[in-house]
Rosetta silent file (secondary structure, phi, psi, omega in degrees, C-alpha in Angstrom):
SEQUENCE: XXXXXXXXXXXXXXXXXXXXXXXXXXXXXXXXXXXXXXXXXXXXXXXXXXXXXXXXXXXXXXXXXXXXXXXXXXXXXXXXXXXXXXXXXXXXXXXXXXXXXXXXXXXXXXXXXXXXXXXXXXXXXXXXXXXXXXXXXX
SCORE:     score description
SCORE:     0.000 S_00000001
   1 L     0.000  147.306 -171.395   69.450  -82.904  -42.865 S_00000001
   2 L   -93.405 -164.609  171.279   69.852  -83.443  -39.367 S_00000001
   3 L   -67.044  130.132 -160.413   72.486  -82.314  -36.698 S_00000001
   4 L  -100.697  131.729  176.662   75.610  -81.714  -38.879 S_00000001
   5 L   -77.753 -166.850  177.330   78.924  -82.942  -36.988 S_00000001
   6 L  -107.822   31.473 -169.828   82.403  -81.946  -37.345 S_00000001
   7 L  -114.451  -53.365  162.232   82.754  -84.818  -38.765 S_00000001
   8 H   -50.559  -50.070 -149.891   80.114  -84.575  -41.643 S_00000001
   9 H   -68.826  -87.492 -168.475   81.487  -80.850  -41.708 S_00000001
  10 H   -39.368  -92.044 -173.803   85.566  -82.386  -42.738 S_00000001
  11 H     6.603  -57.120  173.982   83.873  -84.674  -44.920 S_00000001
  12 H   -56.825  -86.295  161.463   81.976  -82.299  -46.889 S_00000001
  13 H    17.697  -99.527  176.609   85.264  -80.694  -46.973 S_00000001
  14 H   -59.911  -48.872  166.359   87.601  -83.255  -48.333 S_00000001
  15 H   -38.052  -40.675 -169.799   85.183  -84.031  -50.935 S_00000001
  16 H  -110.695  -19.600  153.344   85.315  -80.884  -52.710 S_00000001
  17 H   -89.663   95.485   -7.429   88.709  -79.943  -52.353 S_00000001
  18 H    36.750  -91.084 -173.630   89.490  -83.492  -53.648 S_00000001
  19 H   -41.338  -24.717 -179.548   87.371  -82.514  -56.403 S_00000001
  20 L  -100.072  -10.479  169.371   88.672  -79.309  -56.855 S_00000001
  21 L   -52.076  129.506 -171.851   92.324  -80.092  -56.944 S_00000001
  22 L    83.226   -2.318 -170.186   94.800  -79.219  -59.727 S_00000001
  23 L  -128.038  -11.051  157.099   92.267  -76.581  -60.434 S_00000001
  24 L   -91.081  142.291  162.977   92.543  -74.126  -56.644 S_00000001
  25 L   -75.169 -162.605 -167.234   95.934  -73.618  -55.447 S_00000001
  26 H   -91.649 -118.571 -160.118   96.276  -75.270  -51.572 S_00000001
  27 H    13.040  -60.439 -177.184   95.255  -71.224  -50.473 S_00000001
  28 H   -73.867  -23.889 -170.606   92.164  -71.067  -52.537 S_00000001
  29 H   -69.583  -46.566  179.957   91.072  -74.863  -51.237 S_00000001
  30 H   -31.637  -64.554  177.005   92.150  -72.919  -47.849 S_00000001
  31 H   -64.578  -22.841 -159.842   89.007  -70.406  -48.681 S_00000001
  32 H   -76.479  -47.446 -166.434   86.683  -73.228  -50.155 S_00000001
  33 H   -66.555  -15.897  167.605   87.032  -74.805  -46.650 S_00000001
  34 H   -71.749  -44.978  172.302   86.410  -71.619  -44.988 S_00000001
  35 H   -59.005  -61.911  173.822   82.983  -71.106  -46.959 S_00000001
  36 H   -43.074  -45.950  172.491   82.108  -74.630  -46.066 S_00000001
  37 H   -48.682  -77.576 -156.577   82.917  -74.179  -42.494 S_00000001
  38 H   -51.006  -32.354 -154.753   80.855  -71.099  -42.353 S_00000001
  39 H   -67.031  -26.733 -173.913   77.625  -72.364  -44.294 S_00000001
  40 H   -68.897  -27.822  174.115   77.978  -75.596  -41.574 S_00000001
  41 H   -88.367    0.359  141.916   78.085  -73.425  -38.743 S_00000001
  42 H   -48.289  -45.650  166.638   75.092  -71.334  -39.983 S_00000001
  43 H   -47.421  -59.784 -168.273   73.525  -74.024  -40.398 S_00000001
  44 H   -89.332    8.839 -177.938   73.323  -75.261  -36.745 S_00000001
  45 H  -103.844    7.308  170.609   73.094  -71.806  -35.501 S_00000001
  46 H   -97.950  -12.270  152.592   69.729  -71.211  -37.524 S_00000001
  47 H   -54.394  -55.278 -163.302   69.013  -74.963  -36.280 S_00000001
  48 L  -108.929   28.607  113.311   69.043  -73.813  -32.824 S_00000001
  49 L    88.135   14.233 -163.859   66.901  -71.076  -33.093 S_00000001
  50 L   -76.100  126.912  169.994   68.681  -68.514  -30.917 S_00000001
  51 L  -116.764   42.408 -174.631   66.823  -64.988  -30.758 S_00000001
  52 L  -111.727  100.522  161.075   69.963  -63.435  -28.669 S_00000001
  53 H    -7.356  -41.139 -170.233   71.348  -60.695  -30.188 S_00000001
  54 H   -92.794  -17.090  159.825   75.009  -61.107  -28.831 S_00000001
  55 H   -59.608  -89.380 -179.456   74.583  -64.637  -31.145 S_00000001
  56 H   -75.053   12.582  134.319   73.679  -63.125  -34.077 S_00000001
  57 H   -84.978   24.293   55.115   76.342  -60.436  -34.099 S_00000001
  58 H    24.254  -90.726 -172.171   78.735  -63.105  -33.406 S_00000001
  59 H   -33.971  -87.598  169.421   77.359  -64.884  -36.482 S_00000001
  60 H   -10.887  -78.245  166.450   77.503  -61.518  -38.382 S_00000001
  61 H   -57.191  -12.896  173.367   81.220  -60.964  -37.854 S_00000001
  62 H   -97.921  -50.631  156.629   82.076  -64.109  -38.039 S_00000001
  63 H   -27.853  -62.197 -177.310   80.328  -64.462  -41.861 S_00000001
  64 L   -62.835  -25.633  175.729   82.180  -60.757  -42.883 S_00000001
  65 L   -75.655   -2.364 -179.694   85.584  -62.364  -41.785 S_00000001
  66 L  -101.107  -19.727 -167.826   84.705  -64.923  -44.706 S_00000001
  67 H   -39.754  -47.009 -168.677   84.224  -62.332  -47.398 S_00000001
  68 H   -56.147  -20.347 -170.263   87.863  -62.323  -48.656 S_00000001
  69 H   -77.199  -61.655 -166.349   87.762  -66.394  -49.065 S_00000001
  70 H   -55.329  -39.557 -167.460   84.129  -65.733  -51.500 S_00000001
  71 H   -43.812  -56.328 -179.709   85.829  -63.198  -53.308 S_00000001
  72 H   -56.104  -68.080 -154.393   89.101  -65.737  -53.918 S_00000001
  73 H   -72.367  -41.658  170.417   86.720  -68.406  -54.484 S_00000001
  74 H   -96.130    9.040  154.997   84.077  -66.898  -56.581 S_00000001
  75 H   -71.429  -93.980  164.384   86.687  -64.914  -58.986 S_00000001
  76 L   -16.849  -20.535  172.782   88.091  -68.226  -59.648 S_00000001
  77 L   -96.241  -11.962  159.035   84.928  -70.075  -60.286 S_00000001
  78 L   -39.256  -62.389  173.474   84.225  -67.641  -63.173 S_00000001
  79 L   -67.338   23.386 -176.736   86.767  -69.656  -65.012 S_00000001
  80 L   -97.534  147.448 -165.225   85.441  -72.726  -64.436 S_00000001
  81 L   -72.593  -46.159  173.684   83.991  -73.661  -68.264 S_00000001
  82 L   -93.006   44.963  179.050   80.998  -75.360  -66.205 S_00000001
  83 L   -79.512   92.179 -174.710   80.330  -72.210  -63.857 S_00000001
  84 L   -47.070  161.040  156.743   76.660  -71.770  -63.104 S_00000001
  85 L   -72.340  161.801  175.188   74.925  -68.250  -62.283 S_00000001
  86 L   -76.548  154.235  168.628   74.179  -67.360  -58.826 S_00000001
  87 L  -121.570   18.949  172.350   70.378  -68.032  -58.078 S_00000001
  88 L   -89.894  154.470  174.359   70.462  -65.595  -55.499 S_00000001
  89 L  -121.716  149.597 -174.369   68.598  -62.063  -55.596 S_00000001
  90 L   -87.143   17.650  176.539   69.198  -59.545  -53.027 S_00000001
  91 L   -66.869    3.000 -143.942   65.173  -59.532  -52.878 S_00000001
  92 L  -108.770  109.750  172.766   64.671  -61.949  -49.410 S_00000001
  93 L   -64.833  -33.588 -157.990   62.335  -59.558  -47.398 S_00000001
  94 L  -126.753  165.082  174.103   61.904  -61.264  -44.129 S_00000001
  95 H   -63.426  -24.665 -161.129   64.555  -63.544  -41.801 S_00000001
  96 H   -73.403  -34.072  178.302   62.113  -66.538  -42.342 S_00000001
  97 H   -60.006  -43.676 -168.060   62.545  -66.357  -46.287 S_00000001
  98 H   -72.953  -33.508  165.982   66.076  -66.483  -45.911 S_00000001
  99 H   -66.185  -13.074  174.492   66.574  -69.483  -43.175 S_00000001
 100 H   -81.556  -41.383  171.360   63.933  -71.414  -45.646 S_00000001
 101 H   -67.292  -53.939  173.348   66.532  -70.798  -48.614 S_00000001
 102 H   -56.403  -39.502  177.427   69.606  -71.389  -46.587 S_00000001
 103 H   -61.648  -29.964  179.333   67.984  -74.615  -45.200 S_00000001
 104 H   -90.195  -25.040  175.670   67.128  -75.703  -49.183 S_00000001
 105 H   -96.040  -22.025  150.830   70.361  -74.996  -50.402 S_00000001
 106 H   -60.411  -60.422  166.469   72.212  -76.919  -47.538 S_00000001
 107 H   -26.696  -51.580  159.685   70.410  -79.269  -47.871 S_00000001
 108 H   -67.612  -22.256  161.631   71.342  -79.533  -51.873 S_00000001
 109 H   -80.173   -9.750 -176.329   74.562  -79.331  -50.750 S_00000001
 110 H   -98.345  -31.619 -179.160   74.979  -82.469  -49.055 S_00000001
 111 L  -105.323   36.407  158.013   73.342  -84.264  -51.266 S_00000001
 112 L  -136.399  142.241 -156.262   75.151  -83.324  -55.275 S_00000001
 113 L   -96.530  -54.910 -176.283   78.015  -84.990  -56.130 S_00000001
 114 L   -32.462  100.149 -178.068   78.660  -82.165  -59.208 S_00000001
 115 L   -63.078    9.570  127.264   81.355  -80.206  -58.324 S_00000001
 116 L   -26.409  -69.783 -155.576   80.431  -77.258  -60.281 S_00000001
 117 H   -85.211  -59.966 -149.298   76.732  -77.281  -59.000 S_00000001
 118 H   -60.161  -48.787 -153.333   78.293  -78.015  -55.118 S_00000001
 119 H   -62.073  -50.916 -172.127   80.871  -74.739  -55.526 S_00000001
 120 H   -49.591  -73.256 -174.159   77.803  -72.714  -56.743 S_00000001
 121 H   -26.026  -42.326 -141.558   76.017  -73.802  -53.268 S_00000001
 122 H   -98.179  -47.675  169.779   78.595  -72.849  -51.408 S_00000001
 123 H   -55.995  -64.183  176.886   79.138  -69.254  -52.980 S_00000001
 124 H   -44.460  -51.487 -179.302   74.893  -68.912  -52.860 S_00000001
 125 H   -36.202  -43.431 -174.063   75.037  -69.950  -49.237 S_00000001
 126 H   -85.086    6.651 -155.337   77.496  -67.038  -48.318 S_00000001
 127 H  -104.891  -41.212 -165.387   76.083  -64.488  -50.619 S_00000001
 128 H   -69.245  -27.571 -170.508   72.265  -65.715  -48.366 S_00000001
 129 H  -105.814   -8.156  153.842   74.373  -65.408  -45.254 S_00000001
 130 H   -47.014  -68.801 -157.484   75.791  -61.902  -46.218 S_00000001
 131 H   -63.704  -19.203 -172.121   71.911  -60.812  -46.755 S_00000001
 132 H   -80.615  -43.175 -179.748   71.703  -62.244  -42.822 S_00000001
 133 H   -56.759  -44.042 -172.157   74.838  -60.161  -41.756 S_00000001
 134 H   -80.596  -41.501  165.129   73.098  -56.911  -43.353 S_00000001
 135 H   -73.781  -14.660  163.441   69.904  -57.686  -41.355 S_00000001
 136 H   -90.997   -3.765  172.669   71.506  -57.744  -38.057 S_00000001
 137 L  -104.092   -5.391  174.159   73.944  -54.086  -38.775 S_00000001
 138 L   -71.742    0.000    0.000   70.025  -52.702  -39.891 S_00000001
């Protein structure tokens, strides 16, 4: 996927609270959109490749200000009848594994229409950008 706009970003968005509607309250859709937000701006800031410190604690603090939205959002997706397991492991040794995963699961996010399988992305993405937040506080 190329350079993602704010346009692509709402998009993404509206699609899955659309999809998700009658089954989030307008709060939890609040948090979905928050997750979404974060994985897109993660996205370009592992696109652009920054090795500045004052970036990625920026990044870092801005990711831990999302925890309360996964929590709302991944309690609630337990009770979804078609709720996948996470396929993340808290195993990813090096920065490179983890911008190679985050880049494959963005990627899978833009392109699945299941709204199940998308929600799942979006909870692995933060739980992969968590494991980034804990390497920059090491």
């Amino acid at each position: 996927m190329e350079d993602v706009s704010s346009e692509q970003l709402r998009e993404c968005q509206d699609s899955m609270a659309k999809s998700f509607e009658g089954w989030l309250t307008d709060s939890e859709l609040d948090h979905l959109r928050t997750l979404i937000r974060l994985a897109f701006e993660f996205s370009a800031y592992l696109k652009a490749g920054s090795q500045d410190q004052d970036a990625a604690q920026y990044r870092a603090e801005s990711i831990l200000a999302g925890v309360d939205s996964f929590y709302q959002i991944s309690f609630g997706y337990r009770f979804l009848g078609e709720a996948l397991r996470s396929e993340i492991t808290w195993d990813i040794s090096s920065f490179d594994e983890l911008r190679k995963r985050f880049t494959r699961y963005f990627d899978e996010l833009a392109s699945e229409r299941n709204p199940s399988k998308q929600c799942r992305r979006v909870l692995d993405l933060f739980k992969l950008q968590v494991i980034f937040a804990a390497i920059v506080y090491d």
